[in-house]
FILUM-586427 format. One record per atom (N, C-alpha, C, O, CB): residue number from 1; residue in one letter; atom name; x negated, y negated, z negated. Coordinates in steps of 0.001 Angstrom, whole numbers. Glycine has a CB too. Layout:
<nodes>
[node NUM; 'A'; 'CA'; [X; Y; Z]]
...
</nodes>
This chain:
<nodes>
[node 1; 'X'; 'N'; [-11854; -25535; 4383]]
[node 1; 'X'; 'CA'; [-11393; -24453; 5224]]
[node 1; 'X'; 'C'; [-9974; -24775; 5676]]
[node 1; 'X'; 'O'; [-9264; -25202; 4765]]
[node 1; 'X'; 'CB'; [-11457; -23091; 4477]]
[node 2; 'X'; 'N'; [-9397; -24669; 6870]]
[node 2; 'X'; 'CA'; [-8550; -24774; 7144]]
[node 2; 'X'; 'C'; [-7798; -23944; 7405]]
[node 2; 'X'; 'O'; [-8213; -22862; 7821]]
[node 2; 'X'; 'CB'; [-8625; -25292; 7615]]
[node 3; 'X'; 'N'; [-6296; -24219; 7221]]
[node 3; 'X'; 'CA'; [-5111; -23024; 6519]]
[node 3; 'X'; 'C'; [-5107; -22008; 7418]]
[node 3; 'X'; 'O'; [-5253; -20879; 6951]]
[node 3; 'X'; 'CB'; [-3398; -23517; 6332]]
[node 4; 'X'; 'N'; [-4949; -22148; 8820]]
[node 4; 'X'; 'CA'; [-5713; -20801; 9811]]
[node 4; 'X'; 'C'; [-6399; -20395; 9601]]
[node 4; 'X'; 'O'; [-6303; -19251; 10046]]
[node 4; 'X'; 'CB'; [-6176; -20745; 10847]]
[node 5; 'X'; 'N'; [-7442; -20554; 9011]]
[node 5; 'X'; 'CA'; [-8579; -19867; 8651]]
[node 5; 'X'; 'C'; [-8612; -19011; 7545]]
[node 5; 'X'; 'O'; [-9069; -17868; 7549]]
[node 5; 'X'; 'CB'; [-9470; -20665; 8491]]
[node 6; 'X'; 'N'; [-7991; -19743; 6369]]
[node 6; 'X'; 'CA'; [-7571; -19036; 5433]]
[node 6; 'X'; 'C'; [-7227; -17835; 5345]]
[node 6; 'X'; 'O'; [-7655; -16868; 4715]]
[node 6; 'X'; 'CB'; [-6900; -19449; 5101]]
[node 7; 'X'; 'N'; [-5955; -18099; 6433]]
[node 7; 'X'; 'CA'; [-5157; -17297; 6375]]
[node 7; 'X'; 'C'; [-5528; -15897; 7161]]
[node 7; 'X'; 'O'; [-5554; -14831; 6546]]
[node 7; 'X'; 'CB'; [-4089; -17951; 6741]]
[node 8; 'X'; 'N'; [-5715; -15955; 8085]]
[node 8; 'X'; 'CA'; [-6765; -15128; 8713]]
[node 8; 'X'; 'C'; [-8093; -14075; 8246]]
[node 8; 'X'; 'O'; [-8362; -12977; 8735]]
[node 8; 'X'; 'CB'; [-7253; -15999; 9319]]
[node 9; 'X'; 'N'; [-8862; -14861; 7053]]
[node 9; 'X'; 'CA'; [-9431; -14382; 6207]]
[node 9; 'X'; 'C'; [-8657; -13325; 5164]]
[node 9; 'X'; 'O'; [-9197; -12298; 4754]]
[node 9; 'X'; 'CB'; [-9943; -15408; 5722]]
[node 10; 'X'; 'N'; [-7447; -13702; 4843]]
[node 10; 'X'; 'CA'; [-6438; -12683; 4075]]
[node 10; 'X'; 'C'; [-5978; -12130; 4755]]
[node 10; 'X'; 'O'; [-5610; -11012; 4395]]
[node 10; 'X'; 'CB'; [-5463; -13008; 3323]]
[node 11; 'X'; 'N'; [-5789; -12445; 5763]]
[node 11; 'X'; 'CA'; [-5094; -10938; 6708]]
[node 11; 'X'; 'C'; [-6246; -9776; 7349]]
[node 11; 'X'; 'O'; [-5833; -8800; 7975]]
[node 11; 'X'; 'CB'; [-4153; -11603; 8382]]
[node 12; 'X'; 'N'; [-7325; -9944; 7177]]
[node 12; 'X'; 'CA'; [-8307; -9556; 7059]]
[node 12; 'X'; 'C'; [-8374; -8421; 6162]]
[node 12; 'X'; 'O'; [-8505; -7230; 6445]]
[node 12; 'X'; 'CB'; [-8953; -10458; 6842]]
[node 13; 'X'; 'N'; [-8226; -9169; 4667]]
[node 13; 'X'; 'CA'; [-8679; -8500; 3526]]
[node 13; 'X'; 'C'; [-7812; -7731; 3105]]
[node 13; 'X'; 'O'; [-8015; -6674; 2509]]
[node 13; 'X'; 'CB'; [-9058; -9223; 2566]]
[node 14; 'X'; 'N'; [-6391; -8391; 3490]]
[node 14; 'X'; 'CA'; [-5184; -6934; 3187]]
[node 14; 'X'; 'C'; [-5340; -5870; 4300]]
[node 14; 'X'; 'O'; [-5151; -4679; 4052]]
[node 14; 'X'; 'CB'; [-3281; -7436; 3293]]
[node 15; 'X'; 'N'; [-5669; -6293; 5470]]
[node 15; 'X'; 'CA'; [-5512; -4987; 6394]]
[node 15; 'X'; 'C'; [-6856; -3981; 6320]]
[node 15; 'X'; 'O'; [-6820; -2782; 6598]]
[node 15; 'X'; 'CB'; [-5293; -5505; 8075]]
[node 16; 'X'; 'N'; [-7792; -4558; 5980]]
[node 16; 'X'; 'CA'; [-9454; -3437; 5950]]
[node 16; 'X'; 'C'; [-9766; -2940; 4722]]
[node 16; 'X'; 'O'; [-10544; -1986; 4729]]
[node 16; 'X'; 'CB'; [-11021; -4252; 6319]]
[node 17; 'X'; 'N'; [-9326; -3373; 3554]]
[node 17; 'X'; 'CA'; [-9726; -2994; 2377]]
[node 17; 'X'; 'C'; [-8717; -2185; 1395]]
[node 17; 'X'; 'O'; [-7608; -2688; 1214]]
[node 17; 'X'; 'CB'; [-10161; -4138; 1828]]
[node 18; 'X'; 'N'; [-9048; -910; 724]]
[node 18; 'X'; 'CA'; [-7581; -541; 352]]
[node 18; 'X'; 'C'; [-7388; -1065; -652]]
[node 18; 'X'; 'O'; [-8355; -1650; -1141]]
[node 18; 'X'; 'CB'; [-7182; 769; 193]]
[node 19; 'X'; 'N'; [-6130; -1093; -1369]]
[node 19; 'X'; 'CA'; [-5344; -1865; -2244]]
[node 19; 'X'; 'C'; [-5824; -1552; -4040]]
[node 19; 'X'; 'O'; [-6225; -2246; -4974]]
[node 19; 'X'; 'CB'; [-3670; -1406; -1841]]
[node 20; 'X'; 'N'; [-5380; 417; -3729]]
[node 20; 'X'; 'CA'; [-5286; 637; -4867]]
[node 20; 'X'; 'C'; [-6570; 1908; -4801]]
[node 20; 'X'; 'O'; [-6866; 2085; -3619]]
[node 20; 'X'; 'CB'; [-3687; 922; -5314]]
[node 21; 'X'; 'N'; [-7330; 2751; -5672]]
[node 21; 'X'; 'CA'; [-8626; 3742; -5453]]
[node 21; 'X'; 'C'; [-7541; 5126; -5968]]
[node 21; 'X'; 'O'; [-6462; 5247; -6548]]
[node 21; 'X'; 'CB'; [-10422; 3307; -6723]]
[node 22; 'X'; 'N'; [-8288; 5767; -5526]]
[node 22; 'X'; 'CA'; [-7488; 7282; -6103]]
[node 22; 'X'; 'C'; [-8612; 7210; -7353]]
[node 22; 'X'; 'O'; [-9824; 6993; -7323]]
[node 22; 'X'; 'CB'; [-7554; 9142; -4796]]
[node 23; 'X'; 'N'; [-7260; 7613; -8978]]
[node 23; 'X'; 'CA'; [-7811; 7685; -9751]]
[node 23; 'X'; 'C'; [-8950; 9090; -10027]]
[node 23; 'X'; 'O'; [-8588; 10220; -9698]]
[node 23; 'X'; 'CB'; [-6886; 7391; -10445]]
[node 24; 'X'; 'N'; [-10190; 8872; -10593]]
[node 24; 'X'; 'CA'; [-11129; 9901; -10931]]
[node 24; 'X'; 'C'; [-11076; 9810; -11998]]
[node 24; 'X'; 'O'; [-11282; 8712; -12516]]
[node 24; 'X'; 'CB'; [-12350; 9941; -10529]]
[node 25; 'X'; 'N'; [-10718; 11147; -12912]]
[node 25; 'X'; 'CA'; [-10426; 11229; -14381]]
[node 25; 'X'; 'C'; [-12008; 11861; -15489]]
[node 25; 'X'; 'O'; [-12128; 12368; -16605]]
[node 25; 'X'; 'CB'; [-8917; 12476; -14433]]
[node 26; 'X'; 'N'; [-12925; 11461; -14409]]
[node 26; 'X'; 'CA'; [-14362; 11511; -15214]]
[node 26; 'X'; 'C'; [-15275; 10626; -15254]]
[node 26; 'X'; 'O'; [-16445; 10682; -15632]]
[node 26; 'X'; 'CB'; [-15101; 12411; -14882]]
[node 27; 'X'; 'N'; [-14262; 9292; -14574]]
[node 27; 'X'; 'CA'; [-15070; 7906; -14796]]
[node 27; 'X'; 'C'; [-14075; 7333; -15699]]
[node 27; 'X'; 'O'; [-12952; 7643; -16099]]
[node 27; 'X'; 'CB'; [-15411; 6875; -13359]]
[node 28; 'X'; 'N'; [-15317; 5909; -15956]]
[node 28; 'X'; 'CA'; [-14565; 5090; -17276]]
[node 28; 'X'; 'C'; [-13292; 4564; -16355]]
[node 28; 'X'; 'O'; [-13286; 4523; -15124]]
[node 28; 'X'; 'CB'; [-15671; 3526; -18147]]
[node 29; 'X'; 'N'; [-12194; 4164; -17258]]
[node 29; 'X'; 'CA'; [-11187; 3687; -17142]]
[node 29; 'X'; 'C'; [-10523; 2620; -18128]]
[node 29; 'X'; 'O'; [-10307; 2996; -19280]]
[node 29; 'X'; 'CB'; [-10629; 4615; -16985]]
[node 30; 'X'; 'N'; [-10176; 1297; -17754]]
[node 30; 'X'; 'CA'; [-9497; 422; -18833]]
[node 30; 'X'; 'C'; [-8052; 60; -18598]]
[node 30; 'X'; 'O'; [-7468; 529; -17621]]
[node 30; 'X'; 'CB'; [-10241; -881; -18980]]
[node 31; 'X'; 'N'; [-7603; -538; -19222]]
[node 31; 'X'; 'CA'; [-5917; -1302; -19131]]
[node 31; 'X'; 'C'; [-6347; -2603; -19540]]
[node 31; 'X'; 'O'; [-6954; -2995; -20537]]
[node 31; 'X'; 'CB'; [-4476; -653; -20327]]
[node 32; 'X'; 'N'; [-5870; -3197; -18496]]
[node 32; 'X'; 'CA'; [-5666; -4829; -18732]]
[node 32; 'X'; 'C'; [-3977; -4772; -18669]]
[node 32; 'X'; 'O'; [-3173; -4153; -17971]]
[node 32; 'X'; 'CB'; [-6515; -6027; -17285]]
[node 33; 'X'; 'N'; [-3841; -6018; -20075]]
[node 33; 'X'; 'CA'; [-1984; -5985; -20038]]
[node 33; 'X'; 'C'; [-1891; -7881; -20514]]
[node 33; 'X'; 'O'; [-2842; -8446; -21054]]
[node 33; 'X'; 'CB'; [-947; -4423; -21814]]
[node 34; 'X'; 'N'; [-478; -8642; -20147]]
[node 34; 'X'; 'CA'; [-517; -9454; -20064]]
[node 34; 'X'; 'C'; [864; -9672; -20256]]
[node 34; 'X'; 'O'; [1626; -8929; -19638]]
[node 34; 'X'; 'CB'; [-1185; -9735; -19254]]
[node 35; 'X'; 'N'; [1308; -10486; -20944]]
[node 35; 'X'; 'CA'; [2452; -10772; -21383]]
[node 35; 'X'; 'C'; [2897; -12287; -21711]]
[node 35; 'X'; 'O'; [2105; -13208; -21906]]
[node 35; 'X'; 'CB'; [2528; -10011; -22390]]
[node 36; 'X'; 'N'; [4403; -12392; -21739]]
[node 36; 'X'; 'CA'; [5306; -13535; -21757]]
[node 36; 'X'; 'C'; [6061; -13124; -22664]]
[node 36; 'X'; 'O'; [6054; -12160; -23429]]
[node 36; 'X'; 'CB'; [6020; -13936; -20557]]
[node 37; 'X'; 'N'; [7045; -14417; -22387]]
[node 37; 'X'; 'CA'; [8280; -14327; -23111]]
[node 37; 'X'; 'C'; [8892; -13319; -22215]]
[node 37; 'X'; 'O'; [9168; -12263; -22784]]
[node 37; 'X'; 'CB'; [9122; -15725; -23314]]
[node 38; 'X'; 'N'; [9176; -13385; -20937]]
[node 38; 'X'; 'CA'; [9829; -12925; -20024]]
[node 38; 'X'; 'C'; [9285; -11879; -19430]]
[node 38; 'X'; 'O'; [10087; -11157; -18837]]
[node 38; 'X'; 'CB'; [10097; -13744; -19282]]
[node 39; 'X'; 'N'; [7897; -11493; -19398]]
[node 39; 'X'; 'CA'; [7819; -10736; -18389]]
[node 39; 'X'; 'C'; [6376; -10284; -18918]]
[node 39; 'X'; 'O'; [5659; -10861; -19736]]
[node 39; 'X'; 'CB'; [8057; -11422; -16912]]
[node 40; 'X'; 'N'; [6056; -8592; -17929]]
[node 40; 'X'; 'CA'; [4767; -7957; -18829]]
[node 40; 'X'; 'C'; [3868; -7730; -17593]]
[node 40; 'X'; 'O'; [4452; -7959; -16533]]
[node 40; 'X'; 'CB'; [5097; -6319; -19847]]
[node 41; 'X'; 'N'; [2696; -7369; -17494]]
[node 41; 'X'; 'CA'; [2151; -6568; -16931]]
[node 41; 'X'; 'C'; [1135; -5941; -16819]]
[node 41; 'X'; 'O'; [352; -6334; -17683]]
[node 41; 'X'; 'CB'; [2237; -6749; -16397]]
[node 42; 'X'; 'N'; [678; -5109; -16173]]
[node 42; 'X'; 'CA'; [-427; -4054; -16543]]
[node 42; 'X'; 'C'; [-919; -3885; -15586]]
[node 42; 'X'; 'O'; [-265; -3731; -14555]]
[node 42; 'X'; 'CB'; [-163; -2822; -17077]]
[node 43; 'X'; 'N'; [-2739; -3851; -15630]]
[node 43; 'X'; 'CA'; [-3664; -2975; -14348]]
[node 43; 'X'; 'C'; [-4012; -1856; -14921]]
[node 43; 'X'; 'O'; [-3832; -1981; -16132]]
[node 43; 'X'; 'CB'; [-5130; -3651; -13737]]
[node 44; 'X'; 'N'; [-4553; -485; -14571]]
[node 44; 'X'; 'CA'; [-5205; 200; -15015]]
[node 44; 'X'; 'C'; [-6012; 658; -13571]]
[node 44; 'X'; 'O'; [-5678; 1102; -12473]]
[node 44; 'X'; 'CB'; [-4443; 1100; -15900]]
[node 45; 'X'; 'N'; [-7534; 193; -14402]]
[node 45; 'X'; 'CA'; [-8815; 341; -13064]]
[node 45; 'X'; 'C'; [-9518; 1491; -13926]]
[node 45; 'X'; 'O'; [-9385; 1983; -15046]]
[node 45; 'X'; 'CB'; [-10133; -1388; -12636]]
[node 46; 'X'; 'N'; [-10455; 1679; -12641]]
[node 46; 'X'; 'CA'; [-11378; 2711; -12759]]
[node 46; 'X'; 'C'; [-12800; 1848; -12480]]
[node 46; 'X'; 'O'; [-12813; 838; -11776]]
[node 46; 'X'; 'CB'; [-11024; 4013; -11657]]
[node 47; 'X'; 'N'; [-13920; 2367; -13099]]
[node 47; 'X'; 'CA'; [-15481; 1575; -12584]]
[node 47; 'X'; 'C'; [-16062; 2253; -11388]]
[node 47; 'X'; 'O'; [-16790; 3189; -11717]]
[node 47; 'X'; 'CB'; [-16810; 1672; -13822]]
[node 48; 'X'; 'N'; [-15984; 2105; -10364]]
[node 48; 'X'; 'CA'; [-16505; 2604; -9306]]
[node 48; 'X'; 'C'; [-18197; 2723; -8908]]
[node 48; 'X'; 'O'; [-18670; 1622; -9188]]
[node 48; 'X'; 'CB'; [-15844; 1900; -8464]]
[node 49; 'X'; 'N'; [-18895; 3301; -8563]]
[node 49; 'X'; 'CA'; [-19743; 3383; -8230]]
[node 49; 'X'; 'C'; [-21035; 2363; -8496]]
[node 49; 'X'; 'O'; [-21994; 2513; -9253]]
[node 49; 'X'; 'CB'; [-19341; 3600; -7332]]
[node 50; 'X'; 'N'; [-20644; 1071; -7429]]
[node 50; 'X'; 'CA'; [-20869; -185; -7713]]
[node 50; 'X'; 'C'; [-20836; -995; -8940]]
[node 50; 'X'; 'O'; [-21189; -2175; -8937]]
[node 50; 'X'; 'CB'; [-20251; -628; -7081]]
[node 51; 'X'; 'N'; [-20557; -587; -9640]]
[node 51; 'X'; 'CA'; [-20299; -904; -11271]]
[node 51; 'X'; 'C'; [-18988; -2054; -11348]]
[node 51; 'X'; 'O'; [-18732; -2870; -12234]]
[node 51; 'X'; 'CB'; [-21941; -1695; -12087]]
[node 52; 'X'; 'N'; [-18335; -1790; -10151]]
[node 52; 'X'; 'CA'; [-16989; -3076; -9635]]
[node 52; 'X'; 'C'; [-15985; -2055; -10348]]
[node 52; 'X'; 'O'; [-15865; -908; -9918]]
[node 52; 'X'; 'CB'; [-16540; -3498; -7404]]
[node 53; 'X'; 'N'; [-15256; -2528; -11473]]
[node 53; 'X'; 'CA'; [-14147; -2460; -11518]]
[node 53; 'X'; 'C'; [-12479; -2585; -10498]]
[node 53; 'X'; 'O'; [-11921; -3660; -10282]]
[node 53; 'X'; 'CB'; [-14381; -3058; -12241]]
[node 54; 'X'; 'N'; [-11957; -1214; -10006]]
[node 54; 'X'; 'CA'; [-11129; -1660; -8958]]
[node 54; 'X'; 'C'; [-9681; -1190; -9556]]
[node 54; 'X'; 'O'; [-9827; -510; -10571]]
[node 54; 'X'; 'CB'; [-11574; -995; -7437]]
[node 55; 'X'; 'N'; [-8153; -1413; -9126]]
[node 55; 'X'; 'CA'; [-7642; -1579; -9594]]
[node 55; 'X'; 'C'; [-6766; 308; -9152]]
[node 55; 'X'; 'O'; [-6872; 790; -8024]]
[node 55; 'X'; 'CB'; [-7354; -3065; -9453]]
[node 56; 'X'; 'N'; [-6235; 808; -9952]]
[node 56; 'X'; 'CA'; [-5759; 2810; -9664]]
[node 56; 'X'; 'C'; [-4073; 2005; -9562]]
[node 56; 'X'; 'O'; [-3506; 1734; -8504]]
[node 56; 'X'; 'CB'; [-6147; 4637; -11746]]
[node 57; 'X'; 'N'; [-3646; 1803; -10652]]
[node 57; 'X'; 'CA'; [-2333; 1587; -10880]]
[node 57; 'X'; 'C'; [-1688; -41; -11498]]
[node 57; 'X'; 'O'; [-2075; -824; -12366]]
[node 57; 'X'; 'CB'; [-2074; 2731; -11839]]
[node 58; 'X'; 'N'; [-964; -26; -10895]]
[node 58; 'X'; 'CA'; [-85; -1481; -11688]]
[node 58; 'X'; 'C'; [1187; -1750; -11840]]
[node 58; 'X'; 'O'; [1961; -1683; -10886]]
[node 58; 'X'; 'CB'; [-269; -2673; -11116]]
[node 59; 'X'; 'N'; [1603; -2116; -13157]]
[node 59; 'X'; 'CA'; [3163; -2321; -13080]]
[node 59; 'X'; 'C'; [3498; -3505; -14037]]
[node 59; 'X'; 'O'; [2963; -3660; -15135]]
[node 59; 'X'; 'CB'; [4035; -913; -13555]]
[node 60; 'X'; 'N'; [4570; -4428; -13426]]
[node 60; 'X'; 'CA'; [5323; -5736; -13399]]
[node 60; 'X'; 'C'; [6788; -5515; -13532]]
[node 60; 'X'; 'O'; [7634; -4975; -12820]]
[node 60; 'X'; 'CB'; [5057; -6518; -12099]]
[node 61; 'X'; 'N'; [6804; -6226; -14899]]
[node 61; 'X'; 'CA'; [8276; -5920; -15283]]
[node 61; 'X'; 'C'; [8911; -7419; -15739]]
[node 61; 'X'; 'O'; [8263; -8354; -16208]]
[node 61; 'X'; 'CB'; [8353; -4687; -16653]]
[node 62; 'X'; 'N'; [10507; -7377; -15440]]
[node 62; 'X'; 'CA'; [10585; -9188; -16675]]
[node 62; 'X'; 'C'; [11592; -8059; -17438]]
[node 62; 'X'; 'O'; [12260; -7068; -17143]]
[node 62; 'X'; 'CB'; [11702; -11518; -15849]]
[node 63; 'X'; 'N'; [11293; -8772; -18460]]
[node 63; 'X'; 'CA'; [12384; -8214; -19873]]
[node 63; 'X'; 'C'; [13199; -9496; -20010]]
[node 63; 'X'; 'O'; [13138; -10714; -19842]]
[node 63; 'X'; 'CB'; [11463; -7787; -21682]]
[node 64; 'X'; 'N'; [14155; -8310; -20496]]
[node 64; 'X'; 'CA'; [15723; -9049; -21048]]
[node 64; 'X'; 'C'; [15859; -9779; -22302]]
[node 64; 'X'; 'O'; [14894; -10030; -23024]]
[node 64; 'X'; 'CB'; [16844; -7971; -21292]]
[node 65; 'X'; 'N'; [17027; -10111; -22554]]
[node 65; 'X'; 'CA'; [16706; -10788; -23822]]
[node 65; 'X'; 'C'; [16574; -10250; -24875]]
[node 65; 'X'; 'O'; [16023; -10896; -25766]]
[node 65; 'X'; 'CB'; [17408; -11564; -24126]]
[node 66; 'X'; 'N'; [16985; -9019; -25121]]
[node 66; 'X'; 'CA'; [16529; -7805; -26271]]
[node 66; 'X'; 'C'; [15598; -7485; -25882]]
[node 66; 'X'; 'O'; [14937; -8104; -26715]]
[node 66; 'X'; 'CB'; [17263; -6563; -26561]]
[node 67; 'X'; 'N'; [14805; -6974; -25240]]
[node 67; 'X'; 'CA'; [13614; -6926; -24857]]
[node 67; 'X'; 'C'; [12380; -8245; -25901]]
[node 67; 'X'; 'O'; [11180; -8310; -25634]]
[node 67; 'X'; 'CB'; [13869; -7186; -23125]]
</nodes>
């Protein structure tokens, strides 16, 4: 595939598809979390319909050295 194409294909997928779902607090829900020395982060999805896991909230942090 070539990098126009690529790229095109992602500009695609960021502009038609939404990012994040409005959370529904009577479906399942998980936390995925991921960590470093330096730095953390977290998804929290909801199971949608489709049985596709999509992503409600996310947060990216780097920690300090007390941290």
């Amino acid at each position: 595939m070539r990098q126009e194409e690529s790229f095109e294909m992602l500009k695609k997928q960021f502009t038609t598809e939404s990012v994040l779902k409005v959370p529904d607090l009577d479906k399942k829900m998980r936390m995925e979390v991921d960590t470093s020395d330096f730095t953390t982060g977290e998804i929290l999805s909801t199971e949608c319909e489709d049985g596709v896991w999509r992503p409600v909230a996310y947060l990216s942090k780097s920690l300090n050295k007390t941290e």
